[in-house]
mmCIF file of the N, C-alpha and C atoms, coordinates in Angstrom:
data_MODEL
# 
_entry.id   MODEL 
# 
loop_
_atom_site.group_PDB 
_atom_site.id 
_atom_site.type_symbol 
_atom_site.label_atom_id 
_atom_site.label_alt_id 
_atom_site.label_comp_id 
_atom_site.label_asym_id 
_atom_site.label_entity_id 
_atom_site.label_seq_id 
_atom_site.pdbx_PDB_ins_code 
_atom_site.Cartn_x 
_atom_site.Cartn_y 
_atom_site.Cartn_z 
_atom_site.occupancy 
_atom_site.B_iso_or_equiv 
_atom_site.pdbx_formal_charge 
_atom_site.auth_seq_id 
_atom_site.auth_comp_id 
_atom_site.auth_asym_id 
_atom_site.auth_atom_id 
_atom_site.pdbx_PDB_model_num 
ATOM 1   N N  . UNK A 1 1  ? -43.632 15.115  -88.574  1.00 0.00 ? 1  UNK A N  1 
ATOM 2   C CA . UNK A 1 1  ? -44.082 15.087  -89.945  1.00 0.00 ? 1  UNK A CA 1 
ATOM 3   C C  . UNK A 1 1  ? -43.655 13.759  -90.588  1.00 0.00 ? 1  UNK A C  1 
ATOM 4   N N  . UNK A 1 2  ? -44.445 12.913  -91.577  1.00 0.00 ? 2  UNK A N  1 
ATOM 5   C CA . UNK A 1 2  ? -44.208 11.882  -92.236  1.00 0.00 ? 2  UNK A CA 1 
ATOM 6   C C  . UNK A 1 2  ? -43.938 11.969  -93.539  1.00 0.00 ? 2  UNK A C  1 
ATOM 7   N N  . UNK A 1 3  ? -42.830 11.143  -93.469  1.00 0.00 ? 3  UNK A N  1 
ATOM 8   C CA . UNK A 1 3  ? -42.159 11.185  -94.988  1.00 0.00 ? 3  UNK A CA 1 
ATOM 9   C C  . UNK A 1 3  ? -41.694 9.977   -95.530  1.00 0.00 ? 3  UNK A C  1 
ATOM 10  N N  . UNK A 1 4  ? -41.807 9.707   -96.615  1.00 0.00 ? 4  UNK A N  1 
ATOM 11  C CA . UNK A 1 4  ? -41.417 7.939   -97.501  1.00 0.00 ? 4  UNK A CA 1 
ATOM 12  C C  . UNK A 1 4  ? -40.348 8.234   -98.068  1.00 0.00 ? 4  UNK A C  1 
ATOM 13  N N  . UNK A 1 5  ? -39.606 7.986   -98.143  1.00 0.00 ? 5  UNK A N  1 
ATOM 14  C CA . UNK A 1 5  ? -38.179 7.336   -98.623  1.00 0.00 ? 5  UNK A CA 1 
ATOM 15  C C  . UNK A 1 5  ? -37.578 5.990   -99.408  1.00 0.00 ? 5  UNK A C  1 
ATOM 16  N N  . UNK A 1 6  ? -37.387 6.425   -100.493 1.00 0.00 ? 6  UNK A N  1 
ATOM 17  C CA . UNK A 1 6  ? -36.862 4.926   -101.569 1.00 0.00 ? 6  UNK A CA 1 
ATOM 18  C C  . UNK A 1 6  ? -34.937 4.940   -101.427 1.00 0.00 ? 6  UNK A C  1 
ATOM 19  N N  . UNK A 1 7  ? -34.858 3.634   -101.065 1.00 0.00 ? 7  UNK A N  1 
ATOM 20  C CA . UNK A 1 7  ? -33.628 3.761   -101.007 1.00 0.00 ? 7  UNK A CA 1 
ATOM 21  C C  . UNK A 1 7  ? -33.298 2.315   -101.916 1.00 0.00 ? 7  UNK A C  1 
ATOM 22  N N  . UNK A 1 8  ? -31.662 2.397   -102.812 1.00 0.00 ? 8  UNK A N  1 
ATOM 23  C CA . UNK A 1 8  ? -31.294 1.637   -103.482 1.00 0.00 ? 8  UNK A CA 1 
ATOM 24  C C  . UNK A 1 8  ? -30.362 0.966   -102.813 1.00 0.00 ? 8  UNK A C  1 
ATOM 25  N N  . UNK A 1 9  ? -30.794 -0.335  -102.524 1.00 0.00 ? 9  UNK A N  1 
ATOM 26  C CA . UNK A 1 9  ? -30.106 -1.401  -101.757 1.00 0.00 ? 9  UNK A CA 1 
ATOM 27  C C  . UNK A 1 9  ? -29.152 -2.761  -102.697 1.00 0.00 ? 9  UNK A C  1 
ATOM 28  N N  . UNK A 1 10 ? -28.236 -2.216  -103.233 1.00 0.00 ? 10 UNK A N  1 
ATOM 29  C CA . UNK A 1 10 ? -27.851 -2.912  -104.641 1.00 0.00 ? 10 UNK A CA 1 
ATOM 30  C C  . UNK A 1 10 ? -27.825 -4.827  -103.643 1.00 0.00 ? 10 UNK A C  1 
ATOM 31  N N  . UNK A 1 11 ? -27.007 -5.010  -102.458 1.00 0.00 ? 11 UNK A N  1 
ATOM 32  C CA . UNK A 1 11 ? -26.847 -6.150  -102.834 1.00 0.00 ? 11 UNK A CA 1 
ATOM 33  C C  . UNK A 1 11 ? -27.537 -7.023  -101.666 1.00 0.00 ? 11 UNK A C  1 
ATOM 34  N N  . UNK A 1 12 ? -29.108 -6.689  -101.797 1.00 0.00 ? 12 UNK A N  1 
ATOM 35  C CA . UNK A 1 12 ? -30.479 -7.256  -101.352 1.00 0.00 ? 12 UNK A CA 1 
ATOM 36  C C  . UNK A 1 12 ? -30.514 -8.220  -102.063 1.00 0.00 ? 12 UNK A C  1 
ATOM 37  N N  . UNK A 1 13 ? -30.661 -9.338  -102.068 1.00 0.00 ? 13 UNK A N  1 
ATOM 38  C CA . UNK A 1 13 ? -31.086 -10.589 -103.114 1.00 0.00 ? 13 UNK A CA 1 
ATOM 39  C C  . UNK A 1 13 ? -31.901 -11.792 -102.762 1.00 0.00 ? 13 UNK A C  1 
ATOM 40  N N  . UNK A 1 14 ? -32.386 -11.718 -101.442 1.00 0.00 ? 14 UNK A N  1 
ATOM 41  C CA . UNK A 1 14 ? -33.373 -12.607 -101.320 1.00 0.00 ? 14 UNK A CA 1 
ATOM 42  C C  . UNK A 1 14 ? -34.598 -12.512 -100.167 1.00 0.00 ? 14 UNK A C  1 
ATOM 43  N N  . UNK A 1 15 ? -35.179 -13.549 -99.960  1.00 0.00 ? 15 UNK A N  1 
ATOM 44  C CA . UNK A 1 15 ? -36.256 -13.058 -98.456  1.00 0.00 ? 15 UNK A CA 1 
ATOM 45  C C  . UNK A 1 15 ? -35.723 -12.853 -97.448  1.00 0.00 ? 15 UNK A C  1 
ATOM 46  N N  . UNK A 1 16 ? -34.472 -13.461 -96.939  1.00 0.00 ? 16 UNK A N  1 
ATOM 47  C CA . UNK A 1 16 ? -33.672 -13.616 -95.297  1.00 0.00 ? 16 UNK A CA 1 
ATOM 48  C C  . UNK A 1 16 ? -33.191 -11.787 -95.625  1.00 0.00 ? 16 UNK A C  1 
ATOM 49  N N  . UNK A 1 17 ? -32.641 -11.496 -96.776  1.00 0.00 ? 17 UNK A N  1 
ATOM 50  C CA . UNK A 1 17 ? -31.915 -10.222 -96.574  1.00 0.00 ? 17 UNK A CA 1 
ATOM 51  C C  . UNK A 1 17 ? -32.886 -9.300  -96.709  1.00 0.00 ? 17 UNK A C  1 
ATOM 52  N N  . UNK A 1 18 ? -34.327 -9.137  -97.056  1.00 0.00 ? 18 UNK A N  1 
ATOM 53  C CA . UNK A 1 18 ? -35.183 -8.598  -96.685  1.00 0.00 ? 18 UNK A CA 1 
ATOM 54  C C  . UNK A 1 18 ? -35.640 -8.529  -95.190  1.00 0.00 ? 18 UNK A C  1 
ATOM 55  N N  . UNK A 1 19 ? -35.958 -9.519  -94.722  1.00 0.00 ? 19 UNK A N  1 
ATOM 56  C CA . UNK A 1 19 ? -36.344 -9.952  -93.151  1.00 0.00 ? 19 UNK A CA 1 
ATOM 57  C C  . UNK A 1 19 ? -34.996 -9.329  -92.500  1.00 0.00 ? 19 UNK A C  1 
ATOM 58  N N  . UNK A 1 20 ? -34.032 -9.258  -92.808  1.00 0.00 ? 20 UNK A N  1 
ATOM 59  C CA . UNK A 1 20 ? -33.048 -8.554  -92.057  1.00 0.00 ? 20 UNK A CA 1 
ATOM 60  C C  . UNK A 1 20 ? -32.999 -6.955  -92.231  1.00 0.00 ? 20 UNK A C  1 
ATOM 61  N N  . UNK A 1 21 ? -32.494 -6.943  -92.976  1.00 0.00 ? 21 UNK A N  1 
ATOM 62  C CA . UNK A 1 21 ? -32.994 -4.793  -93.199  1.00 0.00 ? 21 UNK A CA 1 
ATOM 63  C C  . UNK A 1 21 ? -34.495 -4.735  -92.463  1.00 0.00 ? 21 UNK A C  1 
ATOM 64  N N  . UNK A 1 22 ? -35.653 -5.514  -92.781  1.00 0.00 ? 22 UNK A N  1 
ATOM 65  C CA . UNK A 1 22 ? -36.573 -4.201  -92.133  1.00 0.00 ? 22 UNK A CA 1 
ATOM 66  C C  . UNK A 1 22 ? -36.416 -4.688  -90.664  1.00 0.00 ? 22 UNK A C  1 
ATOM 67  N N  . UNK A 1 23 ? -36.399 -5.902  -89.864  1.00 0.00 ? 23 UNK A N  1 
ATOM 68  C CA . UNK A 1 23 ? -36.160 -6.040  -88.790  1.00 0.00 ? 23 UNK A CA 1 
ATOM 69  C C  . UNK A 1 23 ? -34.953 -4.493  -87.931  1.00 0.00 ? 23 UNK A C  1 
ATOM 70  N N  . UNK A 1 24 ? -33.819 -4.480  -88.910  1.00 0.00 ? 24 UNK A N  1 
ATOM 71  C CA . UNK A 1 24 ? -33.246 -3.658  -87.998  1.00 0.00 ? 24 UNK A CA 1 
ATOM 72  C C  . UNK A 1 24 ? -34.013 -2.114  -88.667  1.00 0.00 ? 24 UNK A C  1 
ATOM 73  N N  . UNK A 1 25 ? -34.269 -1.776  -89.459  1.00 0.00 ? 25 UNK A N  1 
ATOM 74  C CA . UNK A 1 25 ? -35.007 -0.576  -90.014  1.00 0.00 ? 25 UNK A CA 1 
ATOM 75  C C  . UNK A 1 25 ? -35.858 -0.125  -88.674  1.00 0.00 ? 25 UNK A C  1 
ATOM 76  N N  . UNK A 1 26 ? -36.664 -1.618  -88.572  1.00 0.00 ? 26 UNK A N  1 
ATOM 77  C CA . UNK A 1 26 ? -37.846 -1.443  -87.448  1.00 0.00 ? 26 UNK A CA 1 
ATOM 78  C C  . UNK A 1 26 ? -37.581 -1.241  -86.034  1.00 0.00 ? 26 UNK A C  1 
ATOM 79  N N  . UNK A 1 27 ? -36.372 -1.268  -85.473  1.00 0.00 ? 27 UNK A N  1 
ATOM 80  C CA . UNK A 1 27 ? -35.781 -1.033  -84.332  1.00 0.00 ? 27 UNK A CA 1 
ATOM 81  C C  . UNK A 1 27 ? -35.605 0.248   -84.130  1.00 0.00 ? 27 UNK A C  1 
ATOM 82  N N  . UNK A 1 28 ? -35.620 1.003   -85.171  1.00 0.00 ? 28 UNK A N  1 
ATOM 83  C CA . UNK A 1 28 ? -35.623 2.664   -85.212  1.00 0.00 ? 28 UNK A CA 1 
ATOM 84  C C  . UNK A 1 28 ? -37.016 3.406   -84.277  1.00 0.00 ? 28 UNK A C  1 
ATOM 85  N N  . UNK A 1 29 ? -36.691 4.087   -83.362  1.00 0.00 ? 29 UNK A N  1 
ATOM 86  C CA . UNK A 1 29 ? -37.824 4.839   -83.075  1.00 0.00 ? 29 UNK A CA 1 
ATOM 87  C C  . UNK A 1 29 ? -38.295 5.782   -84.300  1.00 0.00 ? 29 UNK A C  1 
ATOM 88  N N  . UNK A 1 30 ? -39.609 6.304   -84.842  1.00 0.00 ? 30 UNK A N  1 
ATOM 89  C CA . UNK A 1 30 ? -40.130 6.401   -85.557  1.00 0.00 ? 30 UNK A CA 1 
ATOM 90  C C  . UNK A 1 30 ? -40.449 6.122   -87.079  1.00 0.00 ? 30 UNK A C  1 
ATOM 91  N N  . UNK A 1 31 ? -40.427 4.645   -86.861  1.00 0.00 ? 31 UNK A N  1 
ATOM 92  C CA . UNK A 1 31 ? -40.481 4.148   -88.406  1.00 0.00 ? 31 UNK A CA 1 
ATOM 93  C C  . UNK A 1 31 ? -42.360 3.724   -88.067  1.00 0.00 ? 31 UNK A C  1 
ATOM 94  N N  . UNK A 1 32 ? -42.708 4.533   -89.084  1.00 0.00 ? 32 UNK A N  1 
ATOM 95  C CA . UNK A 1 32 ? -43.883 3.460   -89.458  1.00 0.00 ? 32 UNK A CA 1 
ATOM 96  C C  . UNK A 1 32 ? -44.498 2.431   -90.275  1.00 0.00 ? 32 UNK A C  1 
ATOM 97  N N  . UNK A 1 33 ? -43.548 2.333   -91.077  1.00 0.00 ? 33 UNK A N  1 
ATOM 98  C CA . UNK A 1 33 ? -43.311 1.132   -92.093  1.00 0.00 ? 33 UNK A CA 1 
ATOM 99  C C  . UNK A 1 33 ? -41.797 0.802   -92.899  1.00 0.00 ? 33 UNK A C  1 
ATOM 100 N N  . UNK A 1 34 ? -41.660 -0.182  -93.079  1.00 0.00 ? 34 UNK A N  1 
ATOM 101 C CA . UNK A 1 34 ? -40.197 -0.524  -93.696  1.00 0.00 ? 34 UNK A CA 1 
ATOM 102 C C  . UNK A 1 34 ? -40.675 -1.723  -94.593  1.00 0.00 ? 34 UNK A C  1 
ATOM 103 N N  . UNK A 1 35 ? -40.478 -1.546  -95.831  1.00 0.00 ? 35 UNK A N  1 
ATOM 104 C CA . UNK A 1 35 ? -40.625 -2.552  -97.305  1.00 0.00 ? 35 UNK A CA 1 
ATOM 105 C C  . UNK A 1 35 ? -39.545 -2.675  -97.697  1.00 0.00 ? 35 UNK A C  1 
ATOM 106 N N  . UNK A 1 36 ? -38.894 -3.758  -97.756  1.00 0.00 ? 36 UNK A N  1 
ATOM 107 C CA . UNK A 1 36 ? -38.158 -4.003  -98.629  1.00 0.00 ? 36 UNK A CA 1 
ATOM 108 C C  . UNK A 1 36 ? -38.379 -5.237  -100.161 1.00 0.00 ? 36 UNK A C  1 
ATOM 109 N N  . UNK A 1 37 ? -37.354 -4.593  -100.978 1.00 0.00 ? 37 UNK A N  1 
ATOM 110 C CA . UNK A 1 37 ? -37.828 -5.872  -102.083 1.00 0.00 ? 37 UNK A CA 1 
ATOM 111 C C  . UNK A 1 37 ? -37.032 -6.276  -102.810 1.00 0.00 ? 37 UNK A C  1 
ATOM 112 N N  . UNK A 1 38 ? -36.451 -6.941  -102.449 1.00 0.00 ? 38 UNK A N  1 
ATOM 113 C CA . UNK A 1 38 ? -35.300 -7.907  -103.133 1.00 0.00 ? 38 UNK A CA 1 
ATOM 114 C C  . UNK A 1 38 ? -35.799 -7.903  -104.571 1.00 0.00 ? 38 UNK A C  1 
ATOM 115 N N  . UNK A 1 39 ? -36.652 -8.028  -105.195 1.00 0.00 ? 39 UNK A N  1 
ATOM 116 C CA . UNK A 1 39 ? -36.785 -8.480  -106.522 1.00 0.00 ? 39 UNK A CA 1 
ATOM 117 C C  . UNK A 1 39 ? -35.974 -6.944  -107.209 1.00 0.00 ? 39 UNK A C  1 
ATOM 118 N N  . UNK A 1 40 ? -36.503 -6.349  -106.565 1.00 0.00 ? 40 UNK A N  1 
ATOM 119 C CA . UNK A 1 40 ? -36.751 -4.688  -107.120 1.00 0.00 ? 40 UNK A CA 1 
ATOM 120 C C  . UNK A 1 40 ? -35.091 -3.694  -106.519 1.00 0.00 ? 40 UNK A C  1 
ATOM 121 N N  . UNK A 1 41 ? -34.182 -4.413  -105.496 1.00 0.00 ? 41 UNK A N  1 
ATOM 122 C CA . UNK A 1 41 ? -32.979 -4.191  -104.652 1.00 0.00 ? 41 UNK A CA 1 
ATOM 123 C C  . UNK A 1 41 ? -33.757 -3.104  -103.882 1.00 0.00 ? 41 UNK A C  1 
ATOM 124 N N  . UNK A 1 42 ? -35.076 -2.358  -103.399 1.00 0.00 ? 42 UNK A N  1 
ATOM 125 C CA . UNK A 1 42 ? -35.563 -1.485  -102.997 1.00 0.00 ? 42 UNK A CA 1 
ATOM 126 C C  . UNK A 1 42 ? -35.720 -1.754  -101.594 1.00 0.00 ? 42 UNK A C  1 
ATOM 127 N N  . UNK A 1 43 ? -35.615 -0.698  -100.951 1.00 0.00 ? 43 UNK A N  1 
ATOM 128 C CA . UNK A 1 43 ? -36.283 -0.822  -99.241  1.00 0.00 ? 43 UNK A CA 1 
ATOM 129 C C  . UNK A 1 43 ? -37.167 1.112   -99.380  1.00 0.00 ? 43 UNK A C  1 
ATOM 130 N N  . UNK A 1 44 ? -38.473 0.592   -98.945  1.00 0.00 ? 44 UNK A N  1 
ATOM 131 C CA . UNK A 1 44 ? -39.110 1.748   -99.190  1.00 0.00 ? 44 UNK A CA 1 
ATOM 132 C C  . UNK A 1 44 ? -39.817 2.339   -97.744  1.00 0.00 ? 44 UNK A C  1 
ATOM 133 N N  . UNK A 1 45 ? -39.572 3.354   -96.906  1.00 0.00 ? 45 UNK A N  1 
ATOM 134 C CA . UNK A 1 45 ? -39.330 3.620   -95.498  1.00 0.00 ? 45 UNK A CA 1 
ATOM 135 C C  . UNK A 1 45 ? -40.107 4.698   -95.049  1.00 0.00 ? 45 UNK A C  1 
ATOM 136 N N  . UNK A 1 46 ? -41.345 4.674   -94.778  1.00 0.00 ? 46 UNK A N  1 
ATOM 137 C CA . UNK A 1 46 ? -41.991 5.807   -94.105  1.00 0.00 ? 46 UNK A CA 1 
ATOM 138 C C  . UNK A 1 46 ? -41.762 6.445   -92.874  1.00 0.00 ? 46 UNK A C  1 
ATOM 139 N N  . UNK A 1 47 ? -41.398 7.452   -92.191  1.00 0.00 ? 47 UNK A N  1 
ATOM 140 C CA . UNK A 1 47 ? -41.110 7.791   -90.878  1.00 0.00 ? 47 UNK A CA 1 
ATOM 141 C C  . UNK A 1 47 ? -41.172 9.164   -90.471  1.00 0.00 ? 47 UNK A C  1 
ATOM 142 N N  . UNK A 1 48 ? -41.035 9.065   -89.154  1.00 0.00 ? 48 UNK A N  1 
ATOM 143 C CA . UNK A 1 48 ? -41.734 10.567  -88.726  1.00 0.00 ? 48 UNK A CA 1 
ATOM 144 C C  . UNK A 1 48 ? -39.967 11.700  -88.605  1.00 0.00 ? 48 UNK A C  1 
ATOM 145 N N  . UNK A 1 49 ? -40.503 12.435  -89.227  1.00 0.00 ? 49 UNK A N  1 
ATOM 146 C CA . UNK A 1 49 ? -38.911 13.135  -89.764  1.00 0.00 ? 49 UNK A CA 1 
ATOM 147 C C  . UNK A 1 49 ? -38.601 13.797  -87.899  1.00 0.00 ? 49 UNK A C  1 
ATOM 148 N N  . UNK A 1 50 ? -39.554 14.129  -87.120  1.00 0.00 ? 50 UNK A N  1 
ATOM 149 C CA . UNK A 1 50 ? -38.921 14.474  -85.833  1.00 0.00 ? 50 UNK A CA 1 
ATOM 150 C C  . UNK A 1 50 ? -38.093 13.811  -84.961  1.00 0.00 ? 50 UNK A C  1 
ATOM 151 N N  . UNK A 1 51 ? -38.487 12.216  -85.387  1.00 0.00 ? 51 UNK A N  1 
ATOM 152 C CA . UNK A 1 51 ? -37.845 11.539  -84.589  1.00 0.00 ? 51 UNK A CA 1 
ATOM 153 C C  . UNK A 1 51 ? -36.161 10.527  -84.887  1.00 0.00 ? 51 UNK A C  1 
ATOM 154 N N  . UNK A 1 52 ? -36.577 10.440  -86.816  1.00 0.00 ? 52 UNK A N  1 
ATOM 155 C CA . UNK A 1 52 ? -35.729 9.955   -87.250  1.00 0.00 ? 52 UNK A CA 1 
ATOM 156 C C  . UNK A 1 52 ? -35.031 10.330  -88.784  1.00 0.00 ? 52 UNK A C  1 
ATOM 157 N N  . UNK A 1 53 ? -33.968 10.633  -88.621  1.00 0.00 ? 53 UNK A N  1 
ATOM 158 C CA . UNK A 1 53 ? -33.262 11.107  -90.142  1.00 0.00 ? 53 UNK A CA 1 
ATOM 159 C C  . UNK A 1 53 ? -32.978 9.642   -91.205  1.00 0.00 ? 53 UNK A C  1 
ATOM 160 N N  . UNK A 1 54 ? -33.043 10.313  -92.652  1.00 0.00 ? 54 UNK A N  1 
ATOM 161 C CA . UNK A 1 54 ? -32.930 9.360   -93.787  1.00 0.00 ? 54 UNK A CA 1 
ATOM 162 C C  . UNK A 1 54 ? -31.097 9.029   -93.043  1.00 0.00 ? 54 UNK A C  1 
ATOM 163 N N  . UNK A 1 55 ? -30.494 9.508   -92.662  1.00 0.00 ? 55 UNK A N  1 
ATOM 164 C CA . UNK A 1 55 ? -29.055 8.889   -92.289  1.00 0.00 ? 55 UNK A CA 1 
ATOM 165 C C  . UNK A 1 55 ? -29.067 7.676   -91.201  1.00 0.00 ? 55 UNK A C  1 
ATOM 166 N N  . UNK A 1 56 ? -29.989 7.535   -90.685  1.00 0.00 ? 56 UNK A N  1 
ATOM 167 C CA . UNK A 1 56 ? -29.920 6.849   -89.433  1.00 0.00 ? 56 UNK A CA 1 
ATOM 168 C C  . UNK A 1 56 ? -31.192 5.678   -89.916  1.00 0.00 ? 56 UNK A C  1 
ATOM 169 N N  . UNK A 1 57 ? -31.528 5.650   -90.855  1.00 0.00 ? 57 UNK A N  1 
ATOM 170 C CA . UNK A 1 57 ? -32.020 4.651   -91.574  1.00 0.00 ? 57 UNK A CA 1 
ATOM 171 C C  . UNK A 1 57 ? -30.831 4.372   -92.919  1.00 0.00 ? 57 UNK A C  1 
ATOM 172 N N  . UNK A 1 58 ? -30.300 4.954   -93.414  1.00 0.00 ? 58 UNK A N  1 
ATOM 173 C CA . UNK A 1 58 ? -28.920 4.076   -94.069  1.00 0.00 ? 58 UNK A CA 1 
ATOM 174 C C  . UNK A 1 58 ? -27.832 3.456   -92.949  1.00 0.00 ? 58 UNK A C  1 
ATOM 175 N N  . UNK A 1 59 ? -27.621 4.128   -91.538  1.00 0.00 ? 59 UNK A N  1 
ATOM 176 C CA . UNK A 1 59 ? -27.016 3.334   -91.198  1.00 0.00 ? 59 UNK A CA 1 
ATOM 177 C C  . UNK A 1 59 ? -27.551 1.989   -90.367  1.00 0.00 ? 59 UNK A C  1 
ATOM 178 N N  . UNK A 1 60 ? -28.883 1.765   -90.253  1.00 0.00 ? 60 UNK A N  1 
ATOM 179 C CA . UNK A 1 60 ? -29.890 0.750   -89.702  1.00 0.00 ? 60 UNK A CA 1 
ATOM 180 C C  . UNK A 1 60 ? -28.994 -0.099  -90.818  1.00 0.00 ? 60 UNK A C  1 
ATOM 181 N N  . UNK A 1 61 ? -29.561 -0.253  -91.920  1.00 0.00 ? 61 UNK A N  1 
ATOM 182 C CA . UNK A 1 61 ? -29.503 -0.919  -93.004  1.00 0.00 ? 61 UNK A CA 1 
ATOM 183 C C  . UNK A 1 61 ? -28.086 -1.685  -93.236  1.00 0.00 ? 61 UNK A C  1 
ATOM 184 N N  . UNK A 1 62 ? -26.789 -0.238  -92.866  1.00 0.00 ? 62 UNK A N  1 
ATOM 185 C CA . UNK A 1 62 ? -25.264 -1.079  -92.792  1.00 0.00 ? 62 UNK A CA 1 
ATOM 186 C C  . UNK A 1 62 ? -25.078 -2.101  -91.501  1.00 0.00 ? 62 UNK A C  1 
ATOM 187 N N  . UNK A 1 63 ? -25.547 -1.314  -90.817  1.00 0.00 ? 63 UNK A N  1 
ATOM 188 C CA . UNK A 1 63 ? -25.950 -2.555  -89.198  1.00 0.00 ? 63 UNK A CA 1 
ATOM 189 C C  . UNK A 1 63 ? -26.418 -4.017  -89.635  1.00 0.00 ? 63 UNK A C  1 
ATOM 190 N N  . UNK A 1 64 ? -27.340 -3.941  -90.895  1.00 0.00 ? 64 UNK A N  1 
ATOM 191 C CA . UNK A 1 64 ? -27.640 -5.626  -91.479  1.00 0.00 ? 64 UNK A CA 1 
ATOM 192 C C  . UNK A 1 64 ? -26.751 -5.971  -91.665  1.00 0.00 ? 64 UNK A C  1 
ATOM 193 N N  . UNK A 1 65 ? -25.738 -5.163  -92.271  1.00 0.00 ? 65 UNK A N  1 
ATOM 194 C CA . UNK A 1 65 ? -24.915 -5.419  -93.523  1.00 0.00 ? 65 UNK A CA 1 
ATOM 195 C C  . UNK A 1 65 ? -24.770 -5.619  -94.931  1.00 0.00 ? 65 UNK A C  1 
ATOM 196 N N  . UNK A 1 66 ? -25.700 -4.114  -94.978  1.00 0.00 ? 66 UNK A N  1 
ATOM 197 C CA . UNK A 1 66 ? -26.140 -4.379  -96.180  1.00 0.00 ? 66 UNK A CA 1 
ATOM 198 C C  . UNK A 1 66 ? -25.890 -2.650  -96.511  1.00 0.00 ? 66 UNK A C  1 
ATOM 199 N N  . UNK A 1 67 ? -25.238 -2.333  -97.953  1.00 0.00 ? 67 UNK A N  1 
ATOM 200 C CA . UNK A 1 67 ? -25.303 -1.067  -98.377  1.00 0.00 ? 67 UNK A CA 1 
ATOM 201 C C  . UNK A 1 67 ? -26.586 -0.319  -98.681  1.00 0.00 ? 67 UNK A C  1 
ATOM 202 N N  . UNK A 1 68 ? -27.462 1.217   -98.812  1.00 0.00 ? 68 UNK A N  1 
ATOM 203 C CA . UNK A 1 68 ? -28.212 1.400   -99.305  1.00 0.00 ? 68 UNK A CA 1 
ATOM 204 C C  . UNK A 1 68 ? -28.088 3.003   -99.565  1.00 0.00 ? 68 UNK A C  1 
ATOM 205 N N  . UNK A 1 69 ? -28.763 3.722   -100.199 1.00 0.00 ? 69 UNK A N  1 
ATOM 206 C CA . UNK A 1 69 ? -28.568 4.576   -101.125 1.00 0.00 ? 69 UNK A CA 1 
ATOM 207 C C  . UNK A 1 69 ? -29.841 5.339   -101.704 1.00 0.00 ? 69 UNK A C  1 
ATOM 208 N N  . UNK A 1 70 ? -30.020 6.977   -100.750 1.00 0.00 ? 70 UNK A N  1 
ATOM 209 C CA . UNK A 1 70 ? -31.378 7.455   -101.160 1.00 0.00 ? 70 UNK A CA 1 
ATOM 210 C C  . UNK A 1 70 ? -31.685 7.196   -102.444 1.00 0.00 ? 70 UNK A C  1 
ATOM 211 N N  . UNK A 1 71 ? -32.534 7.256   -102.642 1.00 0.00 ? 71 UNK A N  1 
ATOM 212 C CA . UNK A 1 71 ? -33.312 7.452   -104.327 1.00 0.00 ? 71 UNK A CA 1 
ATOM 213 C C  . UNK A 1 71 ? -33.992 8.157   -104.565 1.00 0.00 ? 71 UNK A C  1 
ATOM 214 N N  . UNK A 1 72 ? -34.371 8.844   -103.704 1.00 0.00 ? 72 UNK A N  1 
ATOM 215 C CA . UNK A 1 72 ? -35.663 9.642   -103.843 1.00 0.00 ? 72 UNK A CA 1 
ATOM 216 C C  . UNK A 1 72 ? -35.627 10.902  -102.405 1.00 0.00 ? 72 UNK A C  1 
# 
């Protein structure tokens, strides 16, 4: 089943730290999209809930090194 997910990424602040979260986001087996947006501190994450939990996409995200935080 597919599900989107907003997560609050407070200290996102530019294009490289974008290109980094979804790069490792995207290493996840079942992601089918990963947005992030620095302007907005947002990373917004569609994925197939059988294969992958909202936890294992916050810890993708600490793997950047970067904090993030459901929102939704």
């Amino acid at each position: 089943m597919m599900n989107t997910n907003t997560y609050s990424v407070p200290d996102m602040s530019c294009a490289h730290c974008k290109a980094h979260i979804e790069e490792e986001v995207n290493k996840l087996t079942g992601i089918q999209n990963a947005n992030a947006n620095p302007d907005e501190k947002k990373l917004t994450v569609t994925f197939d809930t059988n294969e992958v939990q909202s936890a294992d996409i916050v810890n993708a995200v600490s793997q950047a090194g970067y904090t993030a935080e459901k929102t939704q």
